[in-house]
MIZAVEX-378489 format. One record per residue (C-alpha): residue number from 0; x, y, z. Coordinates in steps of 0.1 Angstrom, whole numbers, plus 5000, padded with zeros to 4 digits. Each point is the difference from the previous one (the first is absolute). Last residue first. Layout:
# MIZAVEX-378489
+-----+------+------+------+
|   i |   xx |   yy |   zz |
+-----+------+------+------+
| NUM |    X |    Y |    Z |
...
+-----+------+------+------+
This chain:
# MIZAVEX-378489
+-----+------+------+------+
|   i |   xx |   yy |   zz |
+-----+------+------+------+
| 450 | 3709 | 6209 | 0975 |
| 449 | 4987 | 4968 | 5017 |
| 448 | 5036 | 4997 | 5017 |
| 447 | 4989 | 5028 | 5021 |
| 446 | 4992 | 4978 | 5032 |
| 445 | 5031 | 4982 | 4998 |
| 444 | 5021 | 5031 | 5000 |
| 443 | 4981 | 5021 | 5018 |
| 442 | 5002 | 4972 | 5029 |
| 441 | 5036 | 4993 | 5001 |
| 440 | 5005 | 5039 | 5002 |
| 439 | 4987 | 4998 | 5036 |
| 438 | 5040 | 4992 | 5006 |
| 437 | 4999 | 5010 | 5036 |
| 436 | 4970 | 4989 | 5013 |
| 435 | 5002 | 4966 | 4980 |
| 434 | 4987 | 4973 | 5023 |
| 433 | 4996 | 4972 | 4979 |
| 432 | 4963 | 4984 | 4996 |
| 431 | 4999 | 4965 | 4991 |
| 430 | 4968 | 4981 | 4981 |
| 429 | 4995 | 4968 | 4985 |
| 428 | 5018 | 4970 | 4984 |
| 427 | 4991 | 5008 | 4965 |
| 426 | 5012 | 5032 | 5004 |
| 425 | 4991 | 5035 | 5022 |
| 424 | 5015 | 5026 | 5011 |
| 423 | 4989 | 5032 | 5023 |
| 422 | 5023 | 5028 | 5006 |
| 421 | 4997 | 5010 | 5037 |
| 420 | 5010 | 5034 | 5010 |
| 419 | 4998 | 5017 | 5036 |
| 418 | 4993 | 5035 | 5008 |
| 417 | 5009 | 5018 | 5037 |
| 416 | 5029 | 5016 | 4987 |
| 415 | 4985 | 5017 | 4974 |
| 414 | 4979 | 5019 | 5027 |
| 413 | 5010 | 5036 | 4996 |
| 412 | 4963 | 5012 | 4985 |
| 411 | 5017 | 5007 | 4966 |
| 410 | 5019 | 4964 | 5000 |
| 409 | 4971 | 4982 | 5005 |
| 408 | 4983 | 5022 | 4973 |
| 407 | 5022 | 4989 | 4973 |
| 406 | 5008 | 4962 | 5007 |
| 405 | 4959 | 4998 | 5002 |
| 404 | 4995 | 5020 | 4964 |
| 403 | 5031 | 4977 | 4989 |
| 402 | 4977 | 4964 | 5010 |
| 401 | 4970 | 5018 | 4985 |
| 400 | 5015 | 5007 | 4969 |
| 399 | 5023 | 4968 | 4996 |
| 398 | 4959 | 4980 | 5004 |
| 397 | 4995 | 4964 | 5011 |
| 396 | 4996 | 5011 | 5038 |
| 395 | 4995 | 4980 | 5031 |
| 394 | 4999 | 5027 | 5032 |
| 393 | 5005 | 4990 | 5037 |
| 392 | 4997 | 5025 | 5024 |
| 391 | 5008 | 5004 | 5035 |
| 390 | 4983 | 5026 | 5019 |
| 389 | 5013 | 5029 | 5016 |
| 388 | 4975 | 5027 | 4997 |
| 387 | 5016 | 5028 | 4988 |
| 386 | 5032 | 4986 | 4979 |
| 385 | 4983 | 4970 | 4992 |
| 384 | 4963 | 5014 | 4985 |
| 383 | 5021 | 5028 | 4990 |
| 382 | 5021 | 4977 | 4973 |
| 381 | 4968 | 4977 | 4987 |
| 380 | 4983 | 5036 | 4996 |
| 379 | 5034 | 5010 | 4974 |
| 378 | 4992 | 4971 | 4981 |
| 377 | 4962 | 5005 | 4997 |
| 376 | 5006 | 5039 | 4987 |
| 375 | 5027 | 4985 | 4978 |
| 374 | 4978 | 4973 | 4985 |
| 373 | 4976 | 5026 | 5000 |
| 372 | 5017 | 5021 | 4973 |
| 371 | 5007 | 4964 | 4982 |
| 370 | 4962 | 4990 | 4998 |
| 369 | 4987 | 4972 | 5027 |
| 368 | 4986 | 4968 | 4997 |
| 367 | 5029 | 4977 | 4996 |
| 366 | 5020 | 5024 | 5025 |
| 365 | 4988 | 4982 | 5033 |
| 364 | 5023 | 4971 | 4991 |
| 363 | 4989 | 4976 | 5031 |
| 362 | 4999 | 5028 | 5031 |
| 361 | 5004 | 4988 | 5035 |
| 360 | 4998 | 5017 | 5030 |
| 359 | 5018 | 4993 | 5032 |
| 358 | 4990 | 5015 | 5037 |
| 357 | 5024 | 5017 | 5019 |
| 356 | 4980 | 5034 | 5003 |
| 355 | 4959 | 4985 | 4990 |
| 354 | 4981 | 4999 | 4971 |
| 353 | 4966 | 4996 | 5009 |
| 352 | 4994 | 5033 | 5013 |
| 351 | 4968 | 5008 | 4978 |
| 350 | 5014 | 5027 | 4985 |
| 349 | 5032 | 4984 | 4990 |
| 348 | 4987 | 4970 | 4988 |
| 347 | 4972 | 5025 | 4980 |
| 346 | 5031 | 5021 | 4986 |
| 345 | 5019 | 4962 | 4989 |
| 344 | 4970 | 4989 | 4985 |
| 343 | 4991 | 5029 | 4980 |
| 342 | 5038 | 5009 | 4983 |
| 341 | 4998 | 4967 | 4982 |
| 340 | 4959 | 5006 | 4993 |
| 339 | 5011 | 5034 | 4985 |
| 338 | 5019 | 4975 | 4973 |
| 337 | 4972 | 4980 | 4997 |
| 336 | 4982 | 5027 | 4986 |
| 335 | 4966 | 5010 | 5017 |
| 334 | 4971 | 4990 | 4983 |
| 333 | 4996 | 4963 | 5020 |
| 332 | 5002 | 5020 | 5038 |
| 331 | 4965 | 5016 | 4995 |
| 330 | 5006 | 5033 | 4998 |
| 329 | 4982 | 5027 | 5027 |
| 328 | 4980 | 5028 | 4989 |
| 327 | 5000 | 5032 | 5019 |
| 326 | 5036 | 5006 | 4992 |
| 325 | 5019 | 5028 | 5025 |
| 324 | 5015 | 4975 | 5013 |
| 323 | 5004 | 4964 | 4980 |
| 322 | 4986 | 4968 | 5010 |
| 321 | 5012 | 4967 | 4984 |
| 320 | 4971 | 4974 | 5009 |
| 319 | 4997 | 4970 | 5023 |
| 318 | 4968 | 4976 | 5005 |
| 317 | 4974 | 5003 | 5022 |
| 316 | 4975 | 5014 | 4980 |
| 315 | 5006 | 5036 | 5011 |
| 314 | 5035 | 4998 | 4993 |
| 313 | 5030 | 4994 | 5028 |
| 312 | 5028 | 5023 | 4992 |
| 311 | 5036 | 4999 | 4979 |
| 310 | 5014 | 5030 | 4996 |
| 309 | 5004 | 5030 | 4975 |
| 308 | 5034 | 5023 | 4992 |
| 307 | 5016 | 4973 | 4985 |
| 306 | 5033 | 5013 | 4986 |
| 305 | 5008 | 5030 | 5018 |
| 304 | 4984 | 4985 | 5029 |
| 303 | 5025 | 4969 | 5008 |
| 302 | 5028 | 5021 | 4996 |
| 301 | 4990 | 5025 | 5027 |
| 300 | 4989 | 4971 | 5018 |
| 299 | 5032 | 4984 | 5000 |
| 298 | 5021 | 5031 | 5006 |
| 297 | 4978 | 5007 | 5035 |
| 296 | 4998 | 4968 | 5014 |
| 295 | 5012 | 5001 | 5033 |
| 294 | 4985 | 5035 | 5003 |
| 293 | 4968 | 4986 | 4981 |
| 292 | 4995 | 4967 | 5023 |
| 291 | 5000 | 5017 | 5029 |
| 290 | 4978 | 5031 | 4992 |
| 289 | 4974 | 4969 | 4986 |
| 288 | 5001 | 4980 | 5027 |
| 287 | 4990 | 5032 | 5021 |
| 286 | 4967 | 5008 | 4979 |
| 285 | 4992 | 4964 | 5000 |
| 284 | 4995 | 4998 | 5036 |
| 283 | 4960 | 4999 | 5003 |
| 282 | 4994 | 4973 | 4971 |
| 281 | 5000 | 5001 | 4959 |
| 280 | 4984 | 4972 | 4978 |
| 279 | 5024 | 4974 | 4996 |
| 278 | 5012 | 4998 | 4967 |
| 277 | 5009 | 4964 | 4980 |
| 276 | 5027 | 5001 | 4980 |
| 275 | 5017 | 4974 | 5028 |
| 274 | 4976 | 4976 | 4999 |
| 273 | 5008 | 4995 | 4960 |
| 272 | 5033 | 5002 | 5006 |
| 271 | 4997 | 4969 | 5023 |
| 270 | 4982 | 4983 | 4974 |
| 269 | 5024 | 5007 | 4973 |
| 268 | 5030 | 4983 | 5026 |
| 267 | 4982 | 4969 | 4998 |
| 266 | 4973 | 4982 | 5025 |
| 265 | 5010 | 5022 | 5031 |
| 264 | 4986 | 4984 | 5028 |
| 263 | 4991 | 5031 | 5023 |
| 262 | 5032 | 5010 | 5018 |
| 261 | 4999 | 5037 | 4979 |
| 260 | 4964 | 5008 | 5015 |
| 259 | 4987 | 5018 | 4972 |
| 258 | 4957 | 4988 | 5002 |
| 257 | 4983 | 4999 | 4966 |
| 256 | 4962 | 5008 | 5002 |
| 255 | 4990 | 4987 | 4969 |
| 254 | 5009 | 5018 | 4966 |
| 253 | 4982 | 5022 | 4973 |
| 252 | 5019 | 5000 | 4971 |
| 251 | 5028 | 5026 | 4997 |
| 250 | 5025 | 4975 | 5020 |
| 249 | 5006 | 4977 | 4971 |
| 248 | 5011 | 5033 | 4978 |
| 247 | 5026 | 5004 | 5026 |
| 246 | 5017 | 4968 | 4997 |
| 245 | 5008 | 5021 | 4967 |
| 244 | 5029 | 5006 | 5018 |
| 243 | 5020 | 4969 | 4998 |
| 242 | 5033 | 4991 | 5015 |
| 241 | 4998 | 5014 | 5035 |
| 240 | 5013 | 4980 | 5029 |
| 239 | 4993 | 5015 | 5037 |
| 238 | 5026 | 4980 | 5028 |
| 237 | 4994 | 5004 | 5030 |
| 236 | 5033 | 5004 | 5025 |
| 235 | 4998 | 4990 | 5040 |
| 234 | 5034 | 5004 | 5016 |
| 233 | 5013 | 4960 | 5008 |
| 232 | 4983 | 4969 | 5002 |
| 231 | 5012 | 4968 | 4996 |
| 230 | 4983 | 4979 | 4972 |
| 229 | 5009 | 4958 | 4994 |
| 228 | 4983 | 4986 | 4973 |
| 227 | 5003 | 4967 | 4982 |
| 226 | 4982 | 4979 | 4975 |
| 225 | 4983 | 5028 | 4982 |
| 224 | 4983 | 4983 | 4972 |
| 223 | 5007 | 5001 | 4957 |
| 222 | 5017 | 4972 | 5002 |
| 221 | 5026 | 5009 | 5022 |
| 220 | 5000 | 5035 | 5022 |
| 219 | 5027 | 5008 | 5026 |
| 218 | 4995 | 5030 | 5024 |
| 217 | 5022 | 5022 | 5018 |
| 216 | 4983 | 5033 | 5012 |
| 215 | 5021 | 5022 | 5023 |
| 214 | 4995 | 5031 | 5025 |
| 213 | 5026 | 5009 | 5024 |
| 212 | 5015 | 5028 | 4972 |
| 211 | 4982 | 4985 | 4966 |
| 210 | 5010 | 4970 | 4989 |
| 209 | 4979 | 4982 | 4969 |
| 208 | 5008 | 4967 | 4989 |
| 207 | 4975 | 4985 | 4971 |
| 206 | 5008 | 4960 | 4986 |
| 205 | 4998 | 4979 | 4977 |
| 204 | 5002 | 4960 | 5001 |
| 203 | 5015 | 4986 | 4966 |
| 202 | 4973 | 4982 | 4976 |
| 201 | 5009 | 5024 | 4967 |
| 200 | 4979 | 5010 | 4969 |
| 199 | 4969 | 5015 | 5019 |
| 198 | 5021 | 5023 | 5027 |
| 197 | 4984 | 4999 | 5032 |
| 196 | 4972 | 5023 | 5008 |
| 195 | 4973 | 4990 | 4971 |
| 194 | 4969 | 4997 | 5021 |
| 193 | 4989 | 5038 | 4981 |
| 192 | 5039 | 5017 | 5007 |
| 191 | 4982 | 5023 | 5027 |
| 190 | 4970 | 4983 | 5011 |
| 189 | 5019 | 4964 | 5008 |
| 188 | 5031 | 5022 | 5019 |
| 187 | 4966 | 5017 | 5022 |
| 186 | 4991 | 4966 | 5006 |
| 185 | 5028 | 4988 | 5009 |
| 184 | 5010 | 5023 | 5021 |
| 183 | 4966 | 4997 | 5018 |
| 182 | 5008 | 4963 | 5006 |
| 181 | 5031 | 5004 | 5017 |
| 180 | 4987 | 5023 | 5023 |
| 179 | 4969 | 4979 | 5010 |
| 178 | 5022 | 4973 | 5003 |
| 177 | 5024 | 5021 | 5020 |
| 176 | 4970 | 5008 | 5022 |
| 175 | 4991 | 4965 | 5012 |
| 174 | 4965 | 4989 | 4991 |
| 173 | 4983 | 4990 | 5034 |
| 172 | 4974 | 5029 | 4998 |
| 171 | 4985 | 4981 | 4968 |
| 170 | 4992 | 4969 | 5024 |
| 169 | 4993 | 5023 | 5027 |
| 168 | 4972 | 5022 | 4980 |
| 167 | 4994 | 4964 | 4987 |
| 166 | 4986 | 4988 | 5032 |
| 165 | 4979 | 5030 | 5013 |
| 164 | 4985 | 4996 | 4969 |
| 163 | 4989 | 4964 | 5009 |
| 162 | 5012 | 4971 | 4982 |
| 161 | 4980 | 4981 | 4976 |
| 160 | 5027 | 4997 | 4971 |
| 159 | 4993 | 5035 | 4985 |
| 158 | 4971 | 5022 | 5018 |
| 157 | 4974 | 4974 | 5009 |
| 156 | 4997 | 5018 | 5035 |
| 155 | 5003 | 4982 | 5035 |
| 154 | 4978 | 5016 | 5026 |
| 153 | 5015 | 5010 | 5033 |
| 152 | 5005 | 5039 | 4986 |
| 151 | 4967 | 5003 | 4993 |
| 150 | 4987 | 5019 | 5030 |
| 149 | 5027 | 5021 | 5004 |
| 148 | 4998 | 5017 | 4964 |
| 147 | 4970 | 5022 | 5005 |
| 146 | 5032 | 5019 | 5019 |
| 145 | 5020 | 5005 | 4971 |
| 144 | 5024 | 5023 | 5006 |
| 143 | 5014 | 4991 | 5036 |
| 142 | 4984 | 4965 | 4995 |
| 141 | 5023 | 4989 | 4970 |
| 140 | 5027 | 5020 | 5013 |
| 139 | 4998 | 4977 | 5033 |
| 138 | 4996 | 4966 | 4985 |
| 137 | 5028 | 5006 | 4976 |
| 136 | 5024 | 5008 | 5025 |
| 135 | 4984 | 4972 | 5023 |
| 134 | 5002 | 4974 | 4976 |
| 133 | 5043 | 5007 | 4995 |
| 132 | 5013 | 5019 | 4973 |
| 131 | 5035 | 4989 | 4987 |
| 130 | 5029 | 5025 | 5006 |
| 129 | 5006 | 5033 | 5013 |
| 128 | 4993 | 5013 | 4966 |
| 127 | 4969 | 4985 | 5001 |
| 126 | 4988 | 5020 | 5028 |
| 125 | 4997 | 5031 | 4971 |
| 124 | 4983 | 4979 | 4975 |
| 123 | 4976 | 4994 | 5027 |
| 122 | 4993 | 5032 | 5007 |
| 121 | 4998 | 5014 | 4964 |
| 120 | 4974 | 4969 | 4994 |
| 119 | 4979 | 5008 | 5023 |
| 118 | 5002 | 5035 | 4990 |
| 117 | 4992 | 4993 | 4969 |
| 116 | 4974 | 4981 | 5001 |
| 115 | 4980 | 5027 | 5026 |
| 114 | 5007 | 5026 | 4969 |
| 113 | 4984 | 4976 | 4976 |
| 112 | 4965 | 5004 | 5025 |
| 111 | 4986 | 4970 | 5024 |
| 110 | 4973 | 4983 | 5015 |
| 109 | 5002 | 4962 | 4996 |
| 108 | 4969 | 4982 | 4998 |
| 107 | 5007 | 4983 | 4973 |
| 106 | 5031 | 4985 | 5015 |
| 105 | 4992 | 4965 | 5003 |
| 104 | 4985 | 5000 | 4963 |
| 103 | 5042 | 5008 | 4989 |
| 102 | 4997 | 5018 | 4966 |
| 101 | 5006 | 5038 | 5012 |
| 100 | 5014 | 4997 | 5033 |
|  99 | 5025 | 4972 | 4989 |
|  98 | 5010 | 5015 | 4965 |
|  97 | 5005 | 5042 | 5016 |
|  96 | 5020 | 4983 | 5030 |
|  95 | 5023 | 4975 | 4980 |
|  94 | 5009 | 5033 | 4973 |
|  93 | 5004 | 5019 | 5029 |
|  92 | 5023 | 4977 | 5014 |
|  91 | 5020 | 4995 | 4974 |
|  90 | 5001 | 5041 | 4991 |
|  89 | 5012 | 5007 | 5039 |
|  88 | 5028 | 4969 | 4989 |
|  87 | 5012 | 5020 | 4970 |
|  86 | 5001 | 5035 | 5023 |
|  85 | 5017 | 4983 | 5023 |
|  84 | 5026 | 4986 | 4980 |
|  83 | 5008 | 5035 | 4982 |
|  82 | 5004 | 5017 | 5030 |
|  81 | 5027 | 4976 | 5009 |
|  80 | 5015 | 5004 | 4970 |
|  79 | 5008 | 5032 | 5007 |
|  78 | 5014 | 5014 | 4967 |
|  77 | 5020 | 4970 | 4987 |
|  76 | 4974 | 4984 | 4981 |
|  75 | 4991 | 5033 | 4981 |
|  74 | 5037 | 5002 | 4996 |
|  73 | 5007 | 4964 | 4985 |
|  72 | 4973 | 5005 | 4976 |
|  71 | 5009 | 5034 | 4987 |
|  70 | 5037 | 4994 | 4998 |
|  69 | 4989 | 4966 | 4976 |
|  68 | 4977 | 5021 | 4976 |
|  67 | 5023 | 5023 | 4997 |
|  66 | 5034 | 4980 | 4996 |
|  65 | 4973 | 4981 | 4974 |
|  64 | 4995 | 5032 | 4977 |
|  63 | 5031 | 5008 | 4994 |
|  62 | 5004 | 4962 | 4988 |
|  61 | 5020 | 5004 | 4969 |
|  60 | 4966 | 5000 | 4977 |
|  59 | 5006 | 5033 | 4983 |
|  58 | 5031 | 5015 | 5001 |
|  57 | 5020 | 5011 | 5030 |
|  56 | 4999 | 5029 | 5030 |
|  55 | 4998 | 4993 | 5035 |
|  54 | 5004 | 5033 | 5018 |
|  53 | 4998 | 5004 | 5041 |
|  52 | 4993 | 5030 | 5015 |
|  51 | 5011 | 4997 | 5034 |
|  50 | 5016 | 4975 | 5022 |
|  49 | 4987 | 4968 | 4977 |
|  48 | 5029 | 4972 | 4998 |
|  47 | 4990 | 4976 | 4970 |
|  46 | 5016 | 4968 | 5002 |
|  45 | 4984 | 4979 | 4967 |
|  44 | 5006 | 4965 | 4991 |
|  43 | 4983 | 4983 | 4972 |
|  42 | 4967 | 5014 | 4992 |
|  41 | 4975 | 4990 | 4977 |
|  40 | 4975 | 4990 | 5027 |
|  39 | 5020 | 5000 | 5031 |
|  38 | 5035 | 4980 | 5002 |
|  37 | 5020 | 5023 | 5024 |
|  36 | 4988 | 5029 | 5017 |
|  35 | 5019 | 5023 | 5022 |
|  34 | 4985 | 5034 | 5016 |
|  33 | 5020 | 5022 | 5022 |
|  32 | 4988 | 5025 | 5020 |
|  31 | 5023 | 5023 | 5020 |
|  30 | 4991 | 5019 | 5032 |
|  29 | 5012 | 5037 | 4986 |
|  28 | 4967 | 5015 | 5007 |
|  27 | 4976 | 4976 | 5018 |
|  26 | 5001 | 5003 | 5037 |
|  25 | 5011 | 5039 | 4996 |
|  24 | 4967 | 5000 | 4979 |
|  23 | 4978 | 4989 | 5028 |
|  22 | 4996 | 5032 | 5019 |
|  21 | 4985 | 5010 | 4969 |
|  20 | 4978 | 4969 | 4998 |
|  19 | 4987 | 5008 | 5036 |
|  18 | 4995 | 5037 | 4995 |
|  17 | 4982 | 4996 | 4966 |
|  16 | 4978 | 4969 | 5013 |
|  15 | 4988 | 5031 | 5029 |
|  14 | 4997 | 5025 | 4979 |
|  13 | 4976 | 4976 | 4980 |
|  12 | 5005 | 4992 | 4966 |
|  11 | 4970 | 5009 | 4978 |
|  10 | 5014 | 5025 | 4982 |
|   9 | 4967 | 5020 | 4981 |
|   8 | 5020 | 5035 | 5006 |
|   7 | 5031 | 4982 | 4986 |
|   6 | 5003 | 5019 | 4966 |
|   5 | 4987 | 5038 | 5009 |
|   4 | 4976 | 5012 | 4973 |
|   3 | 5005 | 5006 | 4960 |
|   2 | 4983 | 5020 | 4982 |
|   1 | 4982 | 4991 | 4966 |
|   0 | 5018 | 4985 | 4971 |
+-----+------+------+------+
């Protein structure tokens, strides 16, 4: 393979994120986060406490894959919810904006640019967190952006029942935030287990607890809908879930502008990965993100190169490719192995600064696509990406190898004791996961009964 070039040099985190989220680390290391879920899909009960690298391990179909799906949700909720609420109501009101300019005859003459929509919008979004907008918020942004604006504003539009925009910006303004909260649980809960969140073959309420320092999530979810949710913040902590690499190949076609805001509604945790692959193209600072990020990264990129020497960059036509130095040719991100695609996502997170110290990353049975040798290379990454960068990781695994490949290198790099065990079971009734740290044994056992 051709030479390879300093890892981080594309990092995209500024000095200035770095420096903040740094001096956030003693907010976040050893604050302990503790997720609880009881009646979920094919789940039972499960208490999962997550202060490090955290292992489920089970046979198939013992609901692994539903304690992901579940931590996910209630931590992209979690992590300011706030922003989260504005950002939904700025979308609203864009949304009544774009559909009242555009089809309304009594704004026809309207003068006015996407950018001017959104900042109308942004400004009201932002007053509505103070509570509902009055006429002469609306009124004001409406003129302060749109001046060709003023001289409609007395007319009554056909948009909806026959009220004025001016009217339903209000009427939508008045929708209280823990409805809005509620509501995009839900639907993230709805994406995740496809509209299938409570468990088909029982009636039973379910429900999702997670604590986390000053920071809690209790919700309780019955026929399929969030009924109740009560969130108290605490340190901020995203969550990034990766289950599937050949989301990849999706992103070799030629794409649409995509933007990475992380409080953007989220849809499903494939679509937020999907934002997150994306590169930035470079900017004046980039040189000192990237000394930063490679002393505090130094054993993880080392690893990270001698498997994947390439990286992940925009193409030509938009969409992404796998480039390699030295190469002249780029590969389209369908011929590499899926295996190299593993090792591609977590280098271009990394590169990109998405994956921040405290945050929590989530890997669904990353072995299925990888050969033995790697299985160990990918193991011992899981270990440095905690030891070096403090983030909380929660692995589901089907495989002894894998699971004695983590035991192994946890113990190499002196951090043993910062490993938890979960063996996942599963009946007619549904899923439990017993905490078996000290008698991992439990696991090999049931998982080499095949043999």
């Amino acid at each position: 393979m051709g030479t390879s070039v300093p890892f981080a040099r594309c990092s995209s985190i500024s000095v200035k994120e770095y420096t903040y989220f740094a001096n956030q680390e003693s907010a976040v290391r050893g604050v302990s986060m503790q997720l609880t879920i009881k009646r979920i899909a094919g789940i039972l009960q499960a208490s999962i406490k997550l202060d490090g690298i955290t292992v489920i391990a089970g046979q198939n179909n013992t609901g692994k894959s539903s304690v992901s799906k579940a931590l996910w949700c209630a931590l992209s909720i979690l992590d300011n919810p706030a922003k989260r609420v504005e950002h939904e109501r700025q979308a609203t009101y864009e949304r009544l904006l774009e559909r009242a300019i555009s089809h309304d005859s009594s704004f026809r003459r309207v003068q006015y640019t996407y950018n001017d929509v959104q900042n109308v919008a942004h400004n009201l979004a932002a007053l509505s967190a103070n509570g509902p907008l009055s006429g002469s918020d609306v009124n004001h942004e409406l003129v302060t952006f749109l001046p060709s604006i003023a001289e409609v504003l007395d007319y009554e539009d056909s948009y909806q029942d026959g009220s004025s925009l001016a009217d339903a910006l209000i009427e939508y303004s008045s929708v209280p935030a823990k409805e809005i909260e509620k509501t995009l649980f839900g639907n993230m809960l709805g994406e995740e287990f496809f509209g299938q969140v409570n468990n088909v073959d029982q009636f039973a309420a379910g429900t999702i607890t997670l604590s986390f320092g000053r920071g809690r999530l209790r919700s309780r979810i019955a026929n399929n809908e969030v009924e109740e949710l009560v969130l108290d913040n605490g340190p901020g902590a995203s969550a990034i879930y990766i289950d599937d690499p050949l989301i990849l190949d999706r992103l070799s076609q030629p794409f649409t502008r995509m933007r990475s805001d992380r409080f953007l509604p989220l849809g499903n945790h494939q679509a937020q990965l999907r934002r997150l692959l994306i590169p930035r193209p470079q900017r004046a600072g980039d040189a000192l993100d990237s000394i930063l990020v490679e002393e505090k990264l130094g054993q993880v990129i080392a690893s990270l190169d001698s498997t994947v020497d390439g990286f992940i960059a925009r193409g030509r036509d938009r969409g992404l490719v796998y480039r390699r130095p030295g190469y002249r040719n780029d590969l389209d991100l369908r011929n590499i192995s899926t295996g190299m695609k593993s090792f591609a996502i977590i280098k271009t997170l990394i590169r990109e600064g998405k994956i921040r110290e405290g945050d929590v990353l989530i890997l669904d049975e990353p072995e299925v696509h990888l050969h033995p040798t790697w299985q160990l290379k990918y193991a011992e990454l899981i270990v440095l990406l905690y030891k070096e960068y403090n983030l909380r990781i929660l692995l589901a695994t089907h495989s002894p190898y894998f699971l004695r490949a983590v035991e192994v290198y946890a113990s190499h790099h002196e951090v043993a004791d910062k490993c938890r065990y979960y063996h996942a079971l599963g009946d007619e009734d549904g899923s439990i996961f017993q905490d078996v740290t000290y008698a991992t044994e439990e696991i090999y056992e049931d998982m080499s009964i095949p043999f």
